[in-house]
PLY file of the C-alpha trace (Angstrom):
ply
format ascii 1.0
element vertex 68
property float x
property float y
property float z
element edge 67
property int vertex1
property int vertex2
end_header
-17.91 44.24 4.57
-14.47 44.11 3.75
-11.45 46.20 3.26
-10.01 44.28 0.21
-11.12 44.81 -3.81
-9.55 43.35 -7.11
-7.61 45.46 -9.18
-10.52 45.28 -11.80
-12.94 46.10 -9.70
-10.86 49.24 -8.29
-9.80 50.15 -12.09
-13.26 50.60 -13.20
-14.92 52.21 -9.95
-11.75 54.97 -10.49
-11.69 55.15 -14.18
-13.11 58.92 -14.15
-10.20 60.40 -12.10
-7.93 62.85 -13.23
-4.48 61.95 -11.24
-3.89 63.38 -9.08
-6.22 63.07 -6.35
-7.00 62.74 -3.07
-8.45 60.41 -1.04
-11.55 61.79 -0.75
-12.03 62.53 -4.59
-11.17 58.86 -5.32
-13.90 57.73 -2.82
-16.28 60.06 -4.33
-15.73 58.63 -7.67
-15.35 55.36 -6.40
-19.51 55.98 -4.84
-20.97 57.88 -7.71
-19.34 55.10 -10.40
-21.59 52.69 -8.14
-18.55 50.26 -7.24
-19.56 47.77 -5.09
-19.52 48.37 -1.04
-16.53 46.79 -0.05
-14.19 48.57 -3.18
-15.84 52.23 -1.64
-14.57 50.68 1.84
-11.22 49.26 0.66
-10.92 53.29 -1.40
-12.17 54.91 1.67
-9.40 53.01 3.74
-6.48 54.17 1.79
-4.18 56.67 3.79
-4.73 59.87 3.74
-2.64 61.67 0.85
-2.94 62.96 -2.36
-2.34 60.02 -5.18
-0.23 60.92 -8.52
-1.52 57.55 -10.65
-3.63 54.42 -10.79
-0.49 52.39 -10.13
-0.15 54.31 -6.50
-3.29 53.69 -5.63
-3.21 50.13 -6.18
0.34 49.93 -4.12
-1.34 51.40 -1.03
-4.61 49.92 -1.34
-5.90 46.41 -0.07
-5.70 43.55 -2.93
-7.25 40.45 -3.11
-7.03 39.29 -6.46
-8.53 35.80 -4.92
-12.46 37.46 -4.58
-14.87 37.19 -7.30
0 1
1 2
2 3
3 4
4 5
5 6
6 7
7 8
8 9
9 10
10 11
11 12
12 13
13 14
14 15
15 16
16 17
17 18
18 19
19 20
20 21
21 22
22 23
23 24
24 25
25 26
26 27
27 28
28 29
29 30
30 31
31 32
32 33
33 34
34 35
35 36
36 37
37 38
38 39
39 40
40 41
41 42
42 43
43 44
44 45
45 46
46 47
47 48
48 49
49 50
50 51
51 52
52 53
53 54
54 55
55 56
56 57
57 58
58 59
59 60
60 61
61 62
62 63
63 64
64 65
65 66
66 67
């Protein structure tokens, strides 16, 4: 498992979420959008904190634009 997702990946696992939201809510949509383990894990790894956008979540979470 790994901590890291693609910004694709992480864009349609959180496409649901009305900003803004915490960390827990993202996870939750992140799970029940069926995103693969390691984007729940890289979500569920963010800092705690309430996220205004998209755009912050993808500043504070792990990218790897390099996986498949």
């Amino acid at each position: 498992m790994s901590d890291t997702t693609t910004a694709d990946r992480l864009r349609t696992a959180l496409s649901d979420v009305a900003y803004p939201a915490a960390k827990e809510q993202l996870a939750d949509h992140a799970s029940r959008n069926n995103a693969d383990e390691d984007t729940v894990h890289a979500v569920r790894s963010l800092p705690e904190g309430v996220y205004d956008s998209f755009d912050q979540v993808v500043e504070s979470v792990a990218i790897d634009e390099r996986r498949d």
